[in-house]
PyMOL commands that place a pseudoatom at each C-alpha (Angstrom):
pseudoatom trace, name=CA, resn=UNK, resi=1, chain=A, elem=C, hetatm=0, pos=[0.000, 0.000, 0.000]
pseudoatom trace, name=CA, resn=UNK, resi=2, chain=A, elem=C, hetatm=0, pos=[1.359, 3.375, -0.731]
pseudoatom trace, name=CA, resn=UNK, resi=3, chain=A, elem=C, hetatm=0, pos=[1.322, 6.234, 1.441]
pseudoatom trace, name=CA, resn=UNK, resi=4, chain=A, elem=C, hetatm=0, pos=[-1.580, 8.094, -0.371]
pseudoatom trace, name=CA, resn=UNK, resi=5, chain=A, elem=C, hetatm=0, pos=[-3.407, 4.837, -0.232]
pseudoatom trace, name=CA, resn=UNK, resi=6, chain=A, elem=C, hetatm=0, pos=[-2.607, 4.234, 3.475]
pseudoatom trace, name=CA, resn=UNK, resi=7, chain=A, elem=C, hetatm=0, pos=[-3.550, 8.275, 4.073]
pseudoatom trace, name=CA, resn=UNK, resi=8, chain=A, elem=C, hetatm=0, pos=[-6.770, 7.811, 2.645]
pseudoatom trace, name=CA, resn=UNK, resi=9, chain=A, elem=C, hetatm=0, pos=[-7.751, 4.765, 4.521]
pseudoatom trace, name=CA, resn=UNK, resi=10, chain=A, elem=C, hetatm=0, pos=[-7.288, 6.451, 7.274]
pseudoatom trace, name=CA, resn=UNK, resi=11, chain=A, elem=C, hetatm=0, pos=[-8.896, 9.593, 6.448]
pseudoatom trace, name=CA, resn=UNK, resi=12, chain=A, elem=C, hetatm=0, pos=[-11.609, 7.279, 5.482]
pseudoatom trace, name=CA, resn=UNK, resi=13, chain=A, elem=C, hetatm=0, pos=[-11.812, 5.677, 8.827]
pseudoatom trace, name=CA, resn=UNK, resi=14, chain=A, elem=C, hetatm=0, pos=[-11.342, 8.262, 10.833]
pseudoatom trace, name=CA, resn=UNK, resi=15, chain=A, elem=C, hetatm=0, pos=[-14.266, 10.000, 9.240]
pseudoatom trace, name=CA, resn=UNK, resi=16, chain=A, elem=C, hetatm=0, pos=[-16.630, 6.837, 9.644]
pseudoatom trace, name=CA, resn=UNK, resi=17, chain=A, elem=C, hetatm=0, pos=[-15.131, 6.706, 13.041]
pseudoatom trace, name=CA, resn=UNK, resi=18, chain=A, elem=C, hetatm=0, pos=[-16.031, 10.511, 13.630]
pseudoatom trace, name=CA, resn=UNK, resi=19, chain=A, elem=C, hetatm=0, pos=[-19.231, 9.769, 11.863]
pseudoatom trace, name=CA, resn=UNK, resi=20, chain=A, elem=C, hetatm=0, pos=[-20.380, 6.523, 14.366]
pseudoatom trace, name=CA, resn=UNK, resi=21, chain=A, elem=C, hetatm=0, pos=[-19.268, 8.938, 17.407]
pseudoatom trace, name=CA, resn=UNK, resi=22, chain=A, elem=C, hetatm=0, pos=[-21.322, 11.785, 16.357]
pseudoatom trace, name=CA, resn=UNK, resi=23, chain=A, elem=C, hetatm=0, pos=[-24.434, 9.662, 15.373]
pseudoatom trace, name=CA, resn=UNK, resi=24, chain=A, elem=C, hetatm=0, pos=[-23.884, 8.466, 19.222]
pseudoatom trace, name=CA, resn=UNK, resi=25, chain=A, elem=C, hetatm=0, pos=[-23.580, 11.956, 20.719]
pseudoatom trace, name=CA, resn=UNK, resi=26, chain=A, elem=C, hetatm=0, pos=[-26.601, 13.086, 18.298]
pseudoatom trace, name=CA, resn=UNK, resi=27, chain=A, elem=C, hetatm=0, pos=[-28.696, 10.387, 20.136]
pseudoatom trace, name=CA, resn=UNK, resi=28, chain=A, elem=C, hetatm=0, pos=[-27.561, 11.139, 23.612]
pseudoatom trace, name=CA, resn=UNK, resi=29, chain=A, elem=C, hetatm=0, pos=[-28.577, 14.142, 23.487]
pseudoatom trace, name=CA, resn=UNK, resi=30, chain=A, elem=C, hetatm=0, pos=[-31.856, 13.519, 21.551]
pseudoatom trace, name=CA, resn=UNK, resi=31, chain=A, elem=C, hetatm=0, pos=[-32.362, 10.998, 24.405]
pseudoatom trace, name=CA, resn=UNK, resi=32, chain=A, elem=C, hetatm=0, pos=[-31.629, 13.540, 27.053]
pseudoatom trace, name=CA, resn=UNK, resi=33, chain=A, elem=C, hetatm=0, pos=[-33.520, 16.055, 24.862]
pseudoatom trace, name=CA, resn=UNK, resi=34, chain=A, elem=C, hetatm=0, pos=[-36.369, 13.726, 25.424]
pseudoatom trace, name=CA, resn=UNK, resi=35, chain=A, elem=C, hetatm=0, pos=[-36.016, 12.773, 29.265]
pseudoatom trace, name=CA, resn=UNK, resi=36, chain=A, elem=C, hetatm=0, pos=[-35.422, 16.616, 30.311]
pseudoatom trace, name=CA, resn=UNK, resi=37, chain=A, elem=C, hetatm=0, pos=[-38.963, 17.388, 28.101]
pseudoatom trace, name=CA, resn=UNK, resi=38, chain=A, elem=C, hetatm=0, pos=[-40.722, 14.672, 30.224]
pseudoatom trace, name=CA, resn=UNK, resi=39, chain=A, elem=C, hetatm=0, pos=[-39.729, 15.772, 33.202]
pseudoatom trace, name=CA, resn=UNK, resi=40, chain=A, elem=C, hetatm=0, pos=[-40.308, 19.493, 32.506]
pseudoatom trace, name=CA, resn=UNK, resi=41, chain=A, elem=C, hetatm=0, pos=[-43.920, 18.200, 31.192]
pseudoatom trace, name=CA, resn=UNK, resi=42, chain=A, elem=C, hetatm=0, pos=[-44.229, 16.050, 34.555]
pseudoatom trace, name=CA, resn=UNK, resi=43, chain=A, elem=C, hetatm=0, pos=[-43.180, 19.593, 36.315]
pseudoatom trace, name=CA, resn=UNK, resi=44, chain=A, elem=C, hetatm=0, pos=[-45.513, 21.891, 34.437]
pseudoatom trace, name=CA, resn=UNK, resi=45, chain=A, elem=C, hetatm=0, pos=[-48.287, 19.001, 34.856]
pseudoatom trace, name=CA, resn=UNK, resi=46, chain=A, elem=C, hetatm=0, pos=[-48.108, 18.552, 38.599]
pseudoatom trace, name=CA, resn=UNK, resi=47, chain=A, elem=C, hetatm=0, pos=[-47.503, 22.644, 38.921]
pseudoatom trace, name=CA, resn=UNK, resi=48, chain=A, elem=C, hetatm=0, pos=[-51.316, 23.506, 39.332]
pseudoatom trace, name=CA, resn=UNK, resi=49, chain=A, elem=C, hetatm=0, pos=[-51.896, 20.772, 41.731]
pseudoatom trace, name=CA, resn=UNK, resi=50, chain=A, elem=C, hetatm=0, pos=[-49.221, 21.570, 44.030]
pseudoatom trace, name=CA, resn=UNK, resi=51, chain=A, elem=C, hetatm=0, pos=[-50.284, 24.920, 43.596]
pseudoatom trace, name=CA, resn=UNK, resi=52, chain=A, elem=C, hetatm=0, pos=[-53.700, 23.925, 44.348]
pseudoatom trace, name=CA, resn=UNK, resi=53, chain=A, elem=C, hetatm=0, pos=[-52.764, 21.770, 47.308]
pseudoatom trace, name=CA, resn=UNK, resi=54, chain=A, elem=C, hetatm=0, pos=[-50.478, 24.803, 48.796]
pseudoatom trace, name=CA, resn=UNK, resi=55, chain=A, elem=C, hetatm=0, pos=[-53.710, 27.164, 48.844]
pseudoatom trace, name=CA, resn=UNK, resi=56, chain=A, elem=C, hetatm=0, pos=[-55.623, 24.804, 50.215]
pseudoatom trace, name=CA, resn=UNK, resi=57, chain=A, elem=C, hetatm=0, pos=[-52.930, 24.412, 53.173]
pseudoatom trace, name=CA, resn=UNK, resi=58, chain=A, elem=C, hetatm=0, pos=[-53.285, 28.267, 53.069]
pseudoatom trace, name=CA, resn=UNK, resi=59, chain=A, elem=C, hetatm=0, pos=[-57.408, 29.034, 52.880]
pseudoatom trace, name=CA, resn=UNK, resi=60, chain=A, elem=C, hetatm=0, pos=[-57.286, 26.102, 56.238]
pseudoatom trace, name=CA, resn=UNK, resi=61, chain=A, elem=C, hetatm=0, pos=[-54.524, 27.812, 58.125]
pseudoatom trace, name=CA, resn=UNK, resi=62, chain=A, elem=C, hetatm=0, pos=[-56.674, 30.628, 57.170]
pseudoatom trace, name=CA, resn=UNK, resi=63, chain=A, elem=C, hetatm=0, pos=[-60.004, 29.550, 58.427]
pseudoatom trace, name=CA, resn=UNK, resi=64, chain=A, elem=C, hetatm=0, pos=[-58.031, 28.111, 61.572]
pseudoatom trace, name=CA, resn=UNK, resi=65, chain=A, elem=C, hetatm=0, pos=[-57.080, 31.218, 62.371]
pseudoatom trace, name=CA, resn=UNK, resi=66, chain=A, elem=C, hetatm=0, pos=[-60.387, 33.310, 61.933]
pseudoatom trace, name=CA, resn=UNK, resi=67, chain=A, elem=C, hetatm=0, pos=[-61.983, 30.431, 63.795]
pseudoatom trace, name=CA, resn=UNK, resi=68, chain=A, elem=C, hetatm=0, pos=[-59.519, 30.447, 66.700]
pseudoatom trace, name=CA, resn=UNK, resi=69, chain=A, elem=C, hetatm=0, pos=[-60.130, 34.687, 66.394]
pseudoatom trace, name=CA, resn=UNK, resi=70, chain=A, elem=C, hetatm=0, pos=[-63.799, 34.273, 66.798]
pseudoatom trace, name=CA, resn=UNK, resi=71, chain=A, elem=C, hetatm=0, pos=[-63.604, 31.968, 69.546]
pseudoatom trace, name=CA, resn=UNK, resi=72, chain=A, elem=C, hetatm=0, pos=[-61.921, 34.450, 71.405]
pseudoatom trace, name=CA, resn=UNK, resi=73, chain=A, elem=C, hetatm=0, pos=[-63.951, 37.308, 70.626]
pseudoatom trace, name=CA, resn=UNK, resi=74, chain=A, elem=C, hetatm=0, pos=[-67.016, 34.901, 71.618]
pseudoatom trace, name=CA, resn=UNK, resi=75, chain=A, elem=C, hetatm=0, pos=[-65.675, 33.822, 75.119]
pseudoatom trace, name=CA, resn=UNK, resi=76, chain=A, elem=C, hetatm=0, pos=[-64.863, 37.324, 75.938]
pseudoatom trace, name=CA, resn=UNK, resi=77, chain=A, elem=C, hetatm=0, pos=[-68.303, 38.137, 75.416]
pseudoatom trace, name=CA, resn=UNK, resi=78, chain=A, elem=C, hetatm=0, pos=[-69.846, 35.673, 77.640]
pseudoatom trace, name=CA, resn=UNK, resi=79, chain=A, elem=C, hetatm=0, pos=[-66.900, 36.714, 80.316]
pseudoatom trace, name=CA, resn=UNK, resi=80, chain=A, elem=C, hetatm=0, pos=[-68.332, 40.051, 80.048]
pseudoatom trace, name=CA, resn=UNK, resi=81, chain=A, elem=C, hetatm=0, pos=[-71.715, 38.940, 80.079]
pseudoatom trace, name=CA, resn=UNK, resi=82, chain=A, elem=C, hetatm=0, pos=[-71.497, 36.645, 83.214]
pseudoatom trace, name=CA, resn=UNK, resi=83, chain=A, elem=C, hetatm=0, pos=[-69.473, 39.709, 84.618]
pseudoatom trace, name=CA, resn=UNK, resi=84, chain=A, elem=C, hetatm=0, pos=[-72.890, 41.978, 83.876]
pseudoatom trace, name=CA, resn=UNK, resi=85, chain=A, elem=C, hetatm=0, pos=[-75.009, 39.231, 85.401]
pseudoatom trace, name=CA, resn=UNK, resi=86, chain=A, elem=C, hetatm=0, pos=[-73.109, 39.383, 88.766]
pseudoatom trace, name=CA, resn=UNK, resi=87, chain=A, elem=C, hetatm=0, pos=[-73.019, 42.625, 88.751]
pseudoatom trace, name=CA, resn=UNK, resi=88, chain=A, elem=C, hetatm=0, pos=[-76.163, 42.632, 88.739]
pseudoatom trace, name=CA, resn=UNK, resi=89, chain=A, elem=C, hetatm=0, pos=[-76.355, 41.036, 91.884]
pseudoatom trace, name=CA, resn=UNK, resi=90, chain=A, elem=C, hetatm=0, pos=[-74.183, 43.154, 93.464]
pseudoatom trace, name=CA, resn=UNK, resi=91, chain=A, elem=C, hetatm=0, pos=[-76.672, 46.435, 92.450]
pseudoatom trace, name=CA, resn=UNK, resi=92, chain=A, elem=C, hetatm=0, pos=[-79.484, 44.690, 93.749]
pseudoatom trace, name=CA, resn=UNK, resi=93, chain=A, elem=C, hetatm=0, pos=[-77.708, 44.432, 96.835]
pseudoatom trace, name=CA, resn=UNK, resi=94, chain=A, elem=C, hetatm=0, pos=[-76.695, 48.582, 96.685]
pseudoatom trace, name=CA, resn=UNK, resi=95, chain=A, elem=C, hetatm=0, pos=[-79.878, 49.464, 95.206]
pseudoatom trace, name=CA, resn=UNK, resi=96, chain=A, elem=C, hetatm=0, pos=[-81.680, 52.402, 97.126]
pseudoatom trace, name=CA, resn=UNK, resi=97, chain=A, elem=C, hetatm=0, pos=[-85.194, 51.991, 97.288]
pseudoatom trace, name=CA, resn=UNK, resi=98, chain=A, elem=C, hetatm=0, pos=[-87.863, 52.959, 100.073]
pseudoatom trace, name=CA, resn=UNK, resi=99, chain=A, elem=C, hetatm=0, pos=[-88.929, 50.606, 102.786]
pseudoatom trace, name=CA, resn=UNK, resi=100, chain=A, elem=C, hetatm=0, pos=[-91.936, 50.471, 102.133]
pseudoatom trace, name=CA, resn=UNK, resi=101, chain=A, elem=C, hetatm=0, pos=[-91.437, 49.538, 98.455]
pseudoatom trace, name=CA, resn=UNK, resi=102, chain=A, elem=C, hetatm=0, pos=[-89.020, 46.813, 99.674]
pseudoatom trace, name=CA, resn=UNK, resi=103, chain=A, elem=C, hetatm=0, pos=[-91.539, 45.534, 102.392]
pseudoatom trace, name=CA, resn=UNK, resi=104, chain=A, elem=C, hetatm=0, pos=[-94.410, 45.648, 99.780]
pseudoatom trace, name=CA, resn=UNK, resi=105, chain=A, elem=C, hetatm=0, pos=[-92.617, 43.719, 97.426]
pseudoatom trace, name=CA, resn=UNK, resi=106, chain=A, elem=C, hetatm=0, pos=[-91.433, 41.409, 100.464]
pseudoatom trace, name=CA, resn=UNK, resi=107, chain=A, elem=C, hetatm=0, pos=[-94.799, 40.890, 101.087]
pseudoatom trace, name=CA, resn=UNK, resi=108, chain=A, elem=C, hetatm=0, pos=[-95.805, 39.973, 98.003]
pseudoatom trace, name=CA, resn=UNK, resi=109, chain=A, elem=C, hetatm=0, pos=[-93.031, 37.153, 97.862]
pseudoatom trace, name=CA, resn=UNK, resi=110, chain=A, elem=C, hetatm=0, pos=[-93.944, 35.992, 101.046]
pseudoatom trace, name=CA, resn=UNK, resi=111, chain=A, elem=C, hetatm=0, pos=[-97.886, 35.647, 100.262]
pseudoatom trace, name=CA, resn=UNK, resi=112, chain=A, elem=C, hetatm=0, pos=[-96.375, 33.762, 96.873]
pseudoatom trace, name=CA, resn=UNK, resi=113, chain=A, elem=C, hetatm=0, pos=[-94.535, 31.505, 98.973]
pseudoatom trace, name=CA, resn=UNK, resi=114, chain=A, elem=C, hetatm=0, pos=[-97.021, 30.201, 101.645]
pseudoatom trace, name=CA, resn=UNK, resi=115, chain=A, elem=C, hetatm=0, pos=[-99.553, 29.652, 98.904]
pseudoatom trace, name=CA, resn=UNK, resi=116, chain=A, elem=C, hetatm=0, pos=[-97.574, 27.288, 97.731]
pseudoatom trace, name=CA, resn=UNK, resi=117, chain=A, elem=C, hetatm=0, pos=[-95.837, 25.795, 101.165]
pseudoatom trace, name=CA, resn=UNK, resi=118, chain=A, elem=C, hetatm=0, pos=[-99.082, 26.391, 103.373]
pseudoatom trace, name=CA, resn=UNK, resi=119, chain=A, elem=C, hetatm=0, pos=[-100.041, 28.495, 106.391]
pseudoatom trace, name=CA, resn=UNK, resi=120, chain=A, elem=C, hetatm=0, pos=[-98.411, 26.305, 108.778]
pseudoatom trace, name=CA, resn=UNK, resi=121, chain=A, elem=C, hetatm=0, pos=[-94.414, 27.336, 107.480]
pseudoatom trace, name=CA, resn=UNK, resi=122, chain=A, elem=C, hetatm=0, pos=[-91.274, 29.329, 108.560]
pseudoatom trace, name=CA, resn=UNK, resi=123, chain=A, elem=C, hetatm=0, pos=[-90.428, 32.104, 106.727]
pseudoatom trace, name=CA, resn=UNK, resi=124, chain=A, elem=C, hetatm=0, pos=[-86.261, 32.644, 106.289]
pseudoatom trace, name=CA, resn=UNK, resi=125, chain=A, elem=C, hetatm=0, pos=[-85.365, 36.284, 105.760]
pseudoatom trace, name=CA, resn=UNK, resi=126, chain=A, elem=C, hetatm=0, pos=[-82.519, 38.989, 106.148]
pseudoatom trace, name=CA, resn=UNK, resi=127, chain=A, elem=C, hetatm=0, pos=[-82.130, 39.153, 109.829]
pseudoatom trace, name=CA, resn=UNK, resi=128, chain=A, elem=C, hetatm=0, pos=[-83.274, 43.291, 109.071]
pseudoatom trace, name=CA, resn=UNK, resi=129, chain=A, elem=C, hetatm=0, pos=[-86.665, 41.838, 107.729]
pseudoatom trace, name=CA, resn=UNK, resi=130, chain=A, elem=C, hetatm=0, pos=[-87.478, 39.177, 110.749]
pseudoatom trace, name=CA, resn=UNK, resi=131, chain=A, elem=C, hetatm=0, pos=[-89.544, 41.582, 112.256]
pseudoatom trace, name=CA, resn=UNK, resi=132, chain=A, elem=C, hetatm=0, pos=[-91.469, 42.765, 109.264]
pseudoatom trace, name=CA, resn=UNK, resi=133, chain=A, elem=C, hetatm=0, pos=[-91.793, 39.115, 108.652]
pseudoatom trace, name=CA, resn=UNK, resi=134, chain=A, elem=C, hetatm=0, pos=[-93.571, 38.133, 111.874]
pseudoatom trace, name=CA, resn=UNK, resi=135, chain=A, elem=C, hetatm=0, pos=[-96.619, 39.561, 110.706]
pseudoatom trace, name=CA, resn=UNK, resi=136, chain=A, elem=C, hetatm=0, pos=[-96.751, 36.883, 108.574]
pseudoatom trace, name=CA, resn=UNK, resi=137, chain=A, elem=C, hetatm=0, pos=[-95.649, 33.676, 110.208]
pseudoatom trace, name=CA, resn=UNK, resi=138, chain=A, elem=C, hetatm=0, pos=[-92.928, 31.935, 112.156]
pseudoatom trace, name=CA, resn=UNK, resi=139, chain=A, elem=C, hetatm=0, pos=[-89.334, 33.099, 111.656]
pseudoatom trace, name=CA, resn=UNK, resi=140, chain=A, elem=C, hetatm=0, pos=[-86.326, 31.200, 111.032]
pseudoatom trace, name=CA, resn=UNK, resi=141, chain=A, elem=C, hetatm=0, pos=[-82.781, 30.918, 111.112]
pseudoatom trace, name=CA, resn=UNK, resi=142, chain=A, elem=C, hetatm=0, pos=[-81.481, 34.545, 109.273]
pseudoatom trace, name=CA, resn=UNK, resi=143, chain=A, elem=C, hetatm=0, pos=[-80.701, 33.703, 105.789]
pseudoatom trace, name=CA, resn=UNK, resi=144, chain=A, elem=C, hetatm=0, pos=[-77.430, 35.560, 104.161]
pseudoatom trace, name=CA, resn=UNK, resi=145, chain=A, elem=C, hetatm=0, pos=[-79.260, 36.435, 101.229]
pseudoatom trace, name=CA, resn=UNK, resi=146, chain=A, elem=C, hetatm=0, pos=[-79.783, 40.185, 99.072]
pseudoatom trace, name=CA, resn=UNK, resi=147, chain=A, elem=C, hetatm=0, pos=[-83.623, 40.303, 99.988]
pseudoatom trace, name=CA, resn=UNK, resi=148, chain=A, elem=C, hetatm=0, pos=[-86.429, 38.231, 99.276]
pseudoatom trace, name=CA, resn=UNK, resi=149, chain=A, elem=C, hetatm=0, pos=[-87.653, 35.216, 101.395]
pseudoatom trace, name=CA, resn=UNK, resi=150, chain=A, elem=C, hetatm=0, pos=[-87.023, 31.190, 101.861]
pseudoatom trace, name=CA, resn=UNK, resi=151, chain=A, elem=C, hetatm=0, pos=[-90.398, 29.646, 102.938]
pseudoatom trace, name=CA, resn=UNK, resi=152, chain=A, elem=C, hetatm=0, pos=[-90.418, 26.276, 104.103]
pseudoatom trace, name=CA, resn=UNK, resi=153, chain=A, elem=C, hetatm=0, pos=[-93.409, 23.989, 104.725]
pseudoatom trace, name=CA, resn=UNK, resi=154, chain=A, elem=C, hetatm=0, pos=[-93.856, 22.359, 108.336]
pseudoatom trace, name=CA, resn=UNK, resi=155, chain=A, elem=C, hetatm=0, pos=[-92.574, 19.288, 107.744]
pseudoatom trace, name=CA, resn=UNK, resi=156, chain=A, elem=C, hetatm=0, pos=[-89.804, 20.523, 105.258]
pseudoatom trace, name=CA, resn=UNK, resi=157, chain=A, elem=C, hetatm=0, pos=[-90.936, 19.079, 102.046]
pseudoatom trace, name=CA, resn=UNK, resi=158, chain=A, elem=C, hetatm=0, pos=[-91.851, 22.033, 100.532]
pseudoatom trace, name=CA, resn=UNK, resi=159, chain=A, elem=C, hetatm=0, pos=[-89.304, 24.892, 100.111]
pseudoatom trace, name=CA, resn=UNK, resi=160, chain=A, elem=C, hetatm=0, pos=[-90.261, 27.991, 98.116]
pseudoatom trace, name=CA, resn=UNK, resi=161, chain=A, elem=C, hetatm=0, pos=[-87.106, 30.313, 97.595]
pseudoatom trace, name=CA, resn=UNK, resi=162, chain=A, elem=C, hetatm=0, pos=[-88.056, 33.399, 96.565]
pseudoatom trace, name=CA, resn=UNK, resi=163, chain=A, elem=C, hetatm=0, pos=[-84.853, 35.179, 97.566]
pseudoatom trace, name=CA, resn=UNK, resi=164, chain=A, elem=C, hetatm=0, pos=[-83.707, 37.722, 94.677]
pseudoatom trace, name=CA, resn=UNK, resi=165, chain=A, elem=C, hetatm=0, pos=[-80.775, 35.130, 94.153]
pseudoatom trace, name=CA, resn=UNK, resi=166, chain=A, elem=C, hetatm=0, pos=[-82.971, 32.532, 93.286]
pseudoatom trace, name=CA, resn=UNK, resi=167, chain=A, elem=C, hetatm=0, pos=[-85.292, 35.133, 90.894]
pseudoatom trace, name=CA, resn=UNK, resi=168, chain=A, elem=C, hetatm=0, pos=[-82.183, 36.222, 89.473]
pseudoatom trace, name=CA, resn=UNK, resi=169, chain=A, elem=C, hetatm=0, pos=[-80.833, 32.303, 88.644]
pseudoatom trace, name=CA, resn=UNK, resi=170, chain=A, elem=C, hetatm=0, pos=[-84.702, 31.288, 87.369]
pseudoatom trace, name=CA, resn=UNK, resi=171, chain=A, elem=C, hetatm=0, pos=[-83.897, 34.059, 85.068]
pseudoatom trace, name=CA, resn=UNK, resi=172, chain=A, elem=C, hetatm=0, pos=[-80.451, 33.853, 84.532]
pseudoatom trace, name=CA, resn=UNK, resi=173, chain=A, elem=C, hetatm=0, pos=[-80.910, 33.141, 80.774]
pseudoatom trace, name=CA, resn=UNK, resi=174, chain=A, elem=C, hetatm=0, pos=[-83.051, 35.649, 79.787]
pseudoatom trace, name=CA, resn=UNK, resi=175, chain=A, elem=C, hetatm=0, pos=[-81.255, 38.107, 81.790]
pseudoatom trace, name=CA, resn=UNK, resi=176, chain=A, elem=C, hetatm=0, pos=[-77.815, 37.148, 80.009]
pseudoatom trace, name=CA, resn=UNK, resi=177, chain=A, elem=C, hetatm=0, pos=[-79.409, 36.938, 76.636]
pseudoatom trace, name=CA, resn=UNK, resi=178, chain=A, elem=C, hetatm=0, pos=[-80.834, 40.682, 77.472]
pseudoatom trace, name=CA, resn=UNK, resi=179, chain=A, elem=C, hetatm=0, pos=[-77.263, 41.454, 78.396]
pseudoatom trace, name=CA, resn=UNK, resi=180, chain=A, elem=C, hetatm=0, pos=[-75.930, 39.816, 75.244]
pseudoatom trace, name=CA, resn=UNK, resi=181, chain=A, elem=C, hetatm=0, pos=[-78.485, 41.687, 73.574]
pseudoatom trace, name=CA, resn=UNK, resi=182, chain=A, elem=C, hetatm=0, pos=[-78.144, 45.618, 75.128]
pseudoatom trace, name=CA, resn=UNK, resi=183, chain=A, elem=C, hetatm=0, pos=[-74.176, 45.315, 74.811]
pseudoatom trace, name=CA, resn=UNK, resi=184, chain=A, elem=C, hetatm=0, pos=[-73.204, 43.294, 71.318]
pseudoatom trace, name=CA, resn=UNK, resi=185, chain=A, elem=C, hetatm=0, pos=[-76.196, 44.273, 69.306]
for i in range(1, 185): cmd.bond("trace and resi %d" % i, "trace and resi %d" % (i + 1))
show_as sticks, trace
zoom trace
């Protein structure tokens, strides 16, 4: 073989050699070409529901949160509203009114309560009402009590409290919801 001959051959092999490599390297990279796509596809596919699944985690944080805030705003309403309701109390207690309006309306509460105990009871009372009470019946043990009066049948069966703590609790709800009511609405 002569040395053109031999040069040739090899130019000729080196060029199917250089040929073979870069058919190789043309389908790498159409093969990574094709991989990267599909994942970018998978990527852009699954975007929107990761997107979707991060507001959802959002909008329930959210909700937790204005939940949690209205919960607190809602006890501290009924705090104040129990407040008001002892309070309450407390005036009735304070509140300056005649004796003679107090003893009417004793009276009244009295009469109420031996209807329903009998004639034959004891009347409990503020020891500052015994005597106005006497008119009325047998006298107990003082009660600590606002006002009003405990009546209690002879043999104790009966007991008809008509102190203003038990007219208060017999209308504690309506008393809170009118709280409720005259301060939230």
């Amino acid at each position: 073989m002569t040395l053109t001959n031999l040069k040739e051959e090899l130019r000729r092999k080196t060029a199917l050699e250089a040929g073979r490599i870069a058919a190789e390297a043309d389908a790498e990279a159409a093969r990574i070409r094709s991989e990267a796509q599909a994942q970018a596809a998978r990527i852009v596919a699954d975007a929107p529901a990761e997107a979707l699944e991060i507001a959802a985690k959002e909008r329930t944080q959210v909700s937790a949160a204005k939940l949690k805030a209205r919960r607190r705003v809602q006890d501290a309403r009924f705090e104040l509203v129990e407040e008001v309701a002892s309070q309450l109390k407390v005036l009735l207690a304070r509140r300056p009114q005649s004796r003679r309006e107090y003893q009417k309306l004793l009276e009244s509460l009295i009469r109420a309560g031996m209807k329903e105990a009998g004639k034959d009871c004891t009347l409990r009372v503020r020891r500052e009402d015994a005597a106005f009470a006497k008119k009325f019946g047998d006298v107990g043990p003082a009660l600590d009590t606002v006002g009003g009066v405990l009546v209690v049948s002879s043999d104790g069966r009966v007991k008809y409290n008509n102190t203003f703590e038990a007219l208060l609790e017999a209308r504690d709800e309506p008393v809170k919801q009118k709280a409720f009511e005259l301060l939230f609405k």
